[in-house]
N, C-alpha and C positions, 0 to 999 in steps of 0.2 A: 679236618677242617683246614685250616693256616698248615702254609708249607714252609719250610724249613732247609736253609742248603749252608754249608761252610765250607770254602777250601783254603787250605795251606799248599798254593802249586807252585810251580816254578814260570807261568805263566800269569800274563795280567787277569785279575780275576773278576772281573764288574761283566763282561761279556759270556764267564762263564757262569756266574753265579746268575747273572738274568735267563741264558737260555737254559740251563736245571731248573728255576721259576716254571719257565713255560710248559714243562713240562711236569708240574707242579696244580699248572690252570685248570685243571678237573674237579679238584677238590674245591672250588669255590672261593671267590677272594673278592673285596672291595678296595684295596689295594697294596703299594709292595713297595719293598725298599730296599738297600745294599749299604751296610758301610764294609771300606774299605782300612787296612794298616797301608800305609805307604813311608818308606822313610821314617817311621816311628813314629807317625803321625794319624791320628784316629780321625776319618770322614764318612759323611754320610750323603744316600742322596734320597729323597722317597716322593711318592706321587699318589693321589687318588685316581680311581679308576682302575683299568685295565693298564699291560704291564708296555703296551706300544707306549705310554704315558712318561714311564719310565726310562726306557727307551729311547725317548724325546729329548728329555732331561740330560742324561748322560752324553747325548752329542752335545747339547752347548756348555756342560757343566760335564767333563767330563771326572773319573775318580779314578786315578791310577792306584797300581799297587797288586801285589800278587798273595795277598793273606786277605781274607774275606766272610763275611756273611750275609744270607738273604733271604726275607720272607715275603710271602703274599697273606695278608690280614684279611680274616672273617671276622667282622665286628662281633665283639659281645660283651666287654665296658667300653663305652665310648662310641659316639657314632663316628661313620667313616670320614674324614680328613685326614688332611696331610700330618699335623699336630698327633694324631694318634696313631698314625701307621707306624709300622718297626723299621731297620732296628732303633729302639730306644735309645737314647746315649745320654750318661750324665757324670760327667768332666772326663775321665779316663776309659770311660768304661763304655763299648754297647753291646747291647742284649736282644736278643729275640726268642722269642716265647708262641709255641702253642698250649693252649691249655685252657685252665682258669686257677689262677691263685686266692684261694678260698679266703685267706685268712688278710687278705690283702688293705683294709681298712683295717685290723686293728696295727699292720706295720706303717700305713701311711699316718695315720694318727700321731702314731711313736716316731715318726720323722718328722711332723709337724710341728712334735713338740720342741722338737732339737733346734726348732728353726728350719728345717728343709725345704724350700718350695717343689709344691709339681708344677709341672708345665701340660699336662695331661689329662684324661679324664680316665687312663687305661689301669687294669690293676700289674704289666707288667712294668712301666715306670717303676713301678716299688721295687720290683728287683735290681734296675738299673741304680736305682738313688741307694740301697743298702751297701750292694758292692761296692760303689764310690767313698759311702762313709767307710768304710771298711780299710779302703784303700789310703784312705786319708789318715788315718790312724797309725798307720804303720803296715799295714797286712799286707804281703807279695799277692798277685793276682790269684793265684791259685788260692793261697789261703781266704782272701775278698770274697771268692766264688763259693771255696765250703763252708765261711760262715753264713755265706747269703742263703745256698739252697739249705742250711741247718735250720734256718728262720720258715720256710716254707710249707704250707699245707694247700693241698689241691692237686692238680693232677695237671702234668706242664712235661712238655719239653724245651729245654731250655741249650741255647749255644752263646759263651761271652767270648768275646775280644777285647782287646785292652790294648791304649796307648803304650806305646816302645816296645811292644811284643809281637813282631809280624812274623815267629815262628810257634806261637802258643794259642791254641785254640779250645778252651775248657768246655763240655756238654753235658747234659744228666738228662736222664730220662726216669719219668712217675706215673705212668698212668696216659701216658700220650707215645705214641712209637716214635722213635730214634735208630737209626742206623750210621755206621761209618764204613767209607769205602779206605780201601789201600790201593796208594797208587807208585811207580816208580820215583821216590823220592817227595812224594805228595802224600796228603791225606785228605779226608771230605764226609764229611753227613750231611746226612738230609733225611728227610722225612720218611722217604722210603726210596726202595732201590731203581724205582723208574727214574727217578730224579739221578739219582748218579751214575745208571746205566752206560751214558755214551764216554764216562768219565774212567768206570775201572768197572768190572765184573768179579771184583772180591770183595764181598759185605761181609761186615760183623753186624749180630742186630741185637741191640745190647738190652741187658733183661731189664726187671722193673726194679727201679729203685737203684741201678747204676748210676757212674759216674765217671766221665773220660777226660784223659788229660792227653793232648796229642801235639804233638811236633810233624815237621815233615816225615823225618824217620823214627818217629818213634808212638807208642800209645802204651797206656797205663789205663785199665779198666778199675774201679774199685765197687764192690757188692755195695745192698744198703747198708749195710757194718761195718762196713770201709777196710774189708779186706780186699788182697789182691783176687782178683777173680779172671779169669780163663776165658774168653767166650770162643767157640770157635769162629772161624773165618769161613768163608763157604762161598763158593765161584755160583754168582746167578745167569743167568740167560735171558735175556728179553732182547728179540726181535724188535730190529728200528719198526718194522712194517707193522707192528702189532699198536705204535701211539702214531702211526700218521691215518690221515683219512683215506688213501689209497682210491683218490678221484672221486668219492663219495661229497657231498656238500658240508655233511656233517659228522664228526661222530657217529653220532645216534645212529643214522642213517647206514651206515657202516659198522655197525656194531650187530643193528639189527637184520642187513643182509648174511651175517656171520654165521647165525645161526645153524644154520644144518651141519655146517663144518664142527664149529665147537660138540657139537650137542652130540655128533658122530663121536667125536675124541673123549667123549666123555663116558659114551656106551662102551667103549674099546676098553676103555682103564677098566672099568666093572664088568661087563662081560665080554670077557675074551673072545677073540675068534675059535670055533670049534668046540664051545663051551657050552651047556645049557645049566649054568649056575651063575649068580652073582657072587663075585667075589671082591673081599673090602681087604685096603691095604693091612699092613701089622698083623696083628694076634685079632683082628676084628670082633665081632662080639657074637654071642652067643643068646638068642631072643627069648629062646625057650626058659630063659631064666628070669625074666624080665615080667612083669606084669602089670606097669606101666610107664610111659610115655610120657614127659614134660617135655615140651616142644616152645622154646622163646627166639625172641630175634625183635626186630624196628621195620618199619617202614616196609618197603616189598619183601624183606628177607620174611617177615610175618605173616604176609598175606600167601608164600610159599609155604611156611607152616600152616597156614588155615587150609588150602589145599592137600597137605599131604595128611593132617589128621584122617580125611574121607578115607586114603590109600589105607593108613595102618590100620583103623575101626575095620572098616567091610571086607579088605584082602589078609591082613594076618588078624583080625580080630582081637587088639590087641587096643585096651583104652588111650585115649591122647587129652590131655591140657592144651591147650596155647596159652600164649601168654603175651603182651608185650612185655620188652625189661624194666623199662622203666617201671611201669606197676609191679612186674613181680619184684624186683629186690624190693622195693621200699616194705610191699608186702605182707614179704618174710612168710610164705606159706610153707606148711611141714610136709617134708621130703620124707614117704613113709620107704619103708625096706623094698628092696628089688624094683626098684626106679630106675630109668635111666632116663638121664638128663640129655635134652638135642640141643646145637641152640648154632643157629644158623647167621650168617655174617659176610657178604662179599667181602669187604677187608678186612674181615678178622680183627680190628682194630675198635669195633663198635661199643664206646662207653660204657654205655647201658647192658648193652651186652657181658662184656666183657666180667661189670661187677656181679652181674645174676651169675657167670660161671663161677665165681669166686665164692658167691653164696653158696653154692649147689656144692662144691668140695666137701670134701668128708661125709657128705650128706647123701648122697647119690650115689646109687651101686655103679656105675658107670658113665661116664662125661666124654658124648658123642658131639664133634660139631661137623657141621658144612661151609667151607668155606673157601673163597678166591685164589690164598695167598696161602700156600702151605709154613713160610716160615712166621706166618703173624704174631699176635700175642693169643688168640684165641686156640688157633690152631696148636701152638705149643702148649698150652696149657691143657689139652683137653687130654683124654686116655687113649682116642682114638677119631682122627682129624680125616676128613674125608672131603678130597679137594674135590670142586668143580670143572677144572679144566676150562676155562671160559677164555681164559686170556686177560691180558691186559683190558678193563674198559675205564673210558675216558670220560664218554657222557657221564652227567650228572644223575638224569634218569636210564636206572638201569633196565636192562632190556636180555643180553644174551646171559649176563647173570643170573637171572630171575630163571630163567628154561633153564637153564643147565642146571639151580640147586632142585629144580622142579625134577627134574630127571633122576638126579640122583637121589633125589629124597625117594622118588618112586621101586627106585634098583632097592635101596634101602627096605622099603615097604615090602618088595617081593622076599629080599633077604628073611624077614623077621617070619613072613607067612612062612617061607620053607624051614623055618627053625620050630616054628609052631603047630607045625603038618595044619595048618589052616587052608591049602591052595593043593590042587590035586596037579599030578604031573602034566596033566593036559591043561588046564589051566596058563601053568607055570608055565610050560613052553610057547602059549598064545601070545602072552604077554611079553615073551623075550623076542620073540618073532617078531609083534606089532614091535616095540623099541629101535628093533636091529632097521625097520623098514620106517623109521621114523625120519631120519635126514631129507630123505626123499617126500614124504608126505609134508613136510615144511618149505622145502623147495617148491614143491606145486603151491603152498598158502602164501608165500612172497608175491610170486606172480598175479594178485591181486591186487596188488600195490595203488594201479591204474582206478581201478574202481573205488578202491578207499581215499585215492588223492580226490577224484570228483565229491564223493561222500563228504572227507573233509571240507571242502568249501563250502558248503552248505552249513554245516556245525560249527563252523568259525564263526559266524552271522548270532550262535546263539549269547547267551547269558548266563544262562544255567542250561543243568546237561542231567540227567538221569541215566544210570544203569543197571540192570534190571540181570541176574541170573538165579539160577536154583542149582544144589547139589554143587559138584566142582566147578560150576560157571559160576556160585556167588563169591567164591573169593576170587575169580577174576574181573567179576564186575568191579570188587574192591578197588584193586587194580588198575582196571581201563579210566576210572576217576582219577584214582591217584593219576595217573600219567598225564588223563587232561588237565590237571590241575597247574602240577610241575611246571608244566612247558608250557601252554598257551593261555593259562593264569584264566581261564573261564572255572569257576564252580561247576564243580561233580560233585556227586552224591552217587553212593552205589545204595542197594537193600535187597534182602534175598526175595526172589517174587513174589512170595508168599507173604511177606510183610507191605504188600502195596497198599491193599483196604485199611492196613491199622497207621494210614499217617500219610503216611509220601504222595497217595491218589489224590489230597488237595491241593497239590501244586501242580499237574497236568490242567493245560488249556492250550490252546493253538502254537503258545512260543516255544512250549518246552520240547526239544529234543527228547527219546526213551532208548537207549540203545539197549536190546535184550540180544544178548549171548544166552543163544539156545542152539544147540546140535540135534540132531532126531535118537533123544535116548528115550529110557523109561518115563521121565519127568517132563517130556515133548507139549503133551496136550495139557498140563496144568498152566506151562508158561503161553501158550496158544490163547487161553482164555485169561493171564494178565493182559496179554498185548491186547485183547479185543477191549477189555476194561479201558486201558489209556486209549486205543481209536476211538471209544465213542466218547469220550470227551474233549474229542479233536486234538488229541497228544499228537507229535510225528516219531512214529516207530520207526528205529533204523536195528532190522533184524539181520543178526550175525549169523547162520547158517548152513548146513551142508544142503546140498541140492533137493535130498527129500525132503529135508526142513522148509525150504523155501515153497519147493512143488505145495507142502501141505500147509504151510500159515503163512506165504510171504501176501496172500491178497490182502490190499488196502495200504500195504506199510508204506512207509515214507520214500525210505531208502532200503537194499539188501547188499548184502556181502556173503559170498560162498565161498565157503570153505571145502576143500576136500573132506571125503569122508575116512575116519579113522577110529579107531577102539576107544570105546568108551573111557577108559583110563586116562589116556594119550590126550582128552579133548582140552585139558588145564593149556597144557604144552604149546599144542597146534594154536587153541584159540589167544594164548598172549600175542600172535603176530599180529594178529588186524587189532587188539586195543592198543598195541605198540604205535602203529603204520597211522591208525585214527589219531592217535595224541601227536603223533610228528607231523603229516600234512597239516593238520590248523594248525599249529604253534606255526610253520612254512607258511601258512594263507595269512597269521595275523603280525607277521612280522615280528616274532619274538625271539630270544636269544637260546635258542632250543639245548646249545651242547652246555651253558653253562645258565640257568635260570637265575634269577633274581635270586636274593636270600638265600638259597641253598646252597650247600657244601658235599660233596660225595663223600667223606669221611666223617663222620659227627664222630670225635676223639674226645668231646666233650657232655657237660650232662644237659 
């Protein structure tokens, strides 16, 4: 959610701690702020809105000083104002915090009663005002800081500064990701390592429950036991060209012309050229042991597990759960023997997520994830972490993400059938074939771009939106909702077709939009006869289609979009581009802020 950057450079640091923000702006924020040490003097500057605001500010006010901290705030105590944006600062001390500190009223209470006022409505005030009394007491900053986070429950990352100390920067990390970079006679964290990418390409990424004490030249990690602890250092990579839009108008836009590229690189890592097997990094797993299948994640990473359960049931024959996290940890459902646990996450960072892995430990023969960022908290944590290769993505609403865990969850699928002799050779190599010829079959469904930007205009005019699939088109109906939603703020509703008569057919009349994702597979004529259901109730059908699909049910409908034709398997894949291409033209047709949506955050690091 909230981003996080501090540096001790040898350079003024308010210019550089804003453009690491900016490159911060994905994750979502209502607004951002910087203090600075200068001269042994503790300032702050902060703004609502977007971070040009900030920006603004700093020219007429400007904040010298070359020891620094800064975050961009996604509200969650306190609505968004200048008053509750970070850093927090209270007399000596300021602080910035992503997280939620749980127990945060009963410490504010116990500062109230000392006398303390808040000036805030946030619950990281509270960290600010302990460490002050702390400090006032007698405690050196560092000690101020480990009585503070001793007082703390919740899950936060936190970085303090302190007056007369412009070579001391204290941080911890619980439950929220932290890293720090090393630089030549500098240091720096941030939230993660896109953010301090342009600054050094040596991250430490510090475990849970750490705590760092850092100079220019120096750092000191301590476990949650407050031993000395080791983490290693590790040189990252991220291409500038990977966070800019590269003449694209958007993000999104740019994320989502990516796909054939990524989603090729993706096929590469798991089947090799000259290979007819999938192959998974490490000591990979072994299916044939397995008997079933818990598959959790949030948001699209879920709606990729609801698609990939179809793969593992009818290609390795092999039972699946989904789950969201959020319901399964609270839960607590019993994890019986020879389980393996999946659990899917672009940032590897996902709360919800994260605690259901933690539940599933010791419990689960095996702890399999998919995910973005191979050095995450998920990805470490798991037995056996199986990256997507997608690249850096910046939009809000994910897109190339989404196909590529699609992919690999499907490579995974083929994996478990060949461990299960459930898939005969011929089979097996149909489906490595259709994959390998998959880059190309996506590049032809782009080029329809044109036809869904017109489509779109017409759906931007609506209210509410209907989507309509059966089989692996109903969790992309999910999907093609969610995405309208996100970005051009009209109500979606997905339902699998077959659930039209028991509820959703009394909301079709003239206004409602029906978008049905139907390809010409086995389940072709059932969805043929929902759409004839909403035409005669003068619904406007906009059918998603390959060309025999259109030839045979596109009479009467609204609107059509053709898709090339591709393997039944493949059709999850192919058809996320036109609900992607559909959700970005109208959010473009109604003027909304497509790469970065209202209230949303790309990282929910929170519960």
């Amino acid at each position: 959610m909230c981003g996080i950057v501090g540096v001790l450079g040898k350079h003024e640091a308010a210019p550089i701690l804003v453009e690491a923000l900016k490159r911060l702006e994905y994750r979502g924020y209502d607004s951002a702020g910087i203090a600075t040490v200068n001269d042994g003097k503790l300032a702050r500057r902060r703004a609502l809105g977007k971070l040009v605001n900030l920006n603004d500010l700093l020219v007429h006010e400007p904040l010298p000083g070359k020891s620094g901290i800064g975050h961009t705030r996604w509200a969650t105590h306190g609505v968004p104002s200048v008053s509750n944006a970070h850093p927090h600062r209270a007399g000596a001390v300021a602080v910035v915090h992503n997280g939620i500190i749980e127990n945060y009223r009963e410490l504010r209470a116990e500062l109230t009663g000392c006398g303390i006022e808040f000036q805030t409505e946030t619950d990281t005030e509270t960290v600010a005002l302990l460490a002050q009394r702390y400090l006032s007491e007698g405690a050196s900053p560092i000690e101020a800081a480990n009585k503070t986070l001793d007082q703390l429950q919740g899950a936060f990352a936190l970085a303090f500064l302190f007056d007369g100390e412009d070579d001391l920067m204290v941080a911890a990390r619980k439950g929220s990701p932290l890293a720090v970079g090393h630089g030549d006679g500098e240091m720096f964290v941030g939230s993660d390592a896109i953010a301090l990418a342009p600054l050094t390409d040596r991250v430490t990424y510090l475990d849970e429950g750490d705590r760092v004490y850092l100079t220019r030249t120096s750092i000191e990690i301590r476990d949650a036991n407050g031993a000395l602890a080791n983490r290693p250092m590790k040189t990252i990579q991220i291409d500038a060209s990977q966070v800019d839009k590269a003449g694209h108008k958007h993000y999104m836009a740019k994320e989502i012309a990516e796909q054939p590229t990524v989603i090729a690189e993706a096929i590469r890592h798991y089947l090799p050229v000259g290979e007819d097997a999938v192959h998974l990094p490490g000591d990979g797993i072994d299916f044939s042991k397995i008997e079933r299948l818990t598959m959790v994640a949030c948001g699209t990473a879920f709606y990729a597990c609801l698609t990939a359960k179809y793969w593992f049931e009818q290609i390795a024959r092999l039972p699946v759960e989904v789950d969201i996290a959020s319901e399964f940890r609270y839960r607590e459902p019993p994890i019986s023997g020879k389980t393996a646990a999946l659990f899917v996450s672009q940032s590897g960072e996902t709360a919800d997520t994260l605690a259901a892995l933690r539940y599933c430990e010791g419990k689960a023969d095996k702890i399999l994830s998919v995910v973005n960022v191979p050095e995450s908290s998920i990805a470490r944590e798991s037995d056996l972490a199986l990256p997507i290769h997608a690249g850096v993505e910046i939009g809000v609403a994910s897109t190339k993400a989404f196909t590529c865990q699609l992919s690999v969850l499907l490579m995974l699928a083929l994996k478990a059938a060949t461990d299960r002799g459930t898939i005969s050779a011929e089979d097996l190599q149909a489906h490595i074939s259709a994959l390998r010829g998959l880059p190309n079959v996506l590049t032809a469904g782009l080029e329809q771009n044109d036809t869904i930007r017109q489509a779109a205009q017409k759906l931007s005019e609506a209210r509410d939106v209907l989507f309509l699939g059966r089989g692996l088109m109903f969790p992309l109906a999910l999907e093609g909702a969610l995405k309208l939603k996100e970005i051009s703020y009209i109500h979606a509703e997905a339902y699998a077709s077959g659930e039209l008569k028991h509820g959703p057919i009394a909301l079709i009349d003239k206004q409602m939009p029906v978008v049905v994702m139907a390809p010409k597979d086995g389940l072709f004529d059932k969805s043929v006869s929902n759409m004839q259901e909403v035409m005669a109730r003068k619904g406007k059908v906009l059918l998603i289609s390959d060309a025999a699909g259109l030839k045979e049910g596109g009479d009467g409908t609204w609107e059509t979009i053709q898709m090339p034709q591709v393997h039944d398997s493949l059709t999850p894949i192919l058809y996320a581009l036109p609900a992607q291409m559909l959700a970005y033209h109208t959010a473009v047709a109604k003027g909304t802020d497509v790469d970065q949506p209202r209230n949303l955050a790309k990282s929910v690091t929170v519960e």
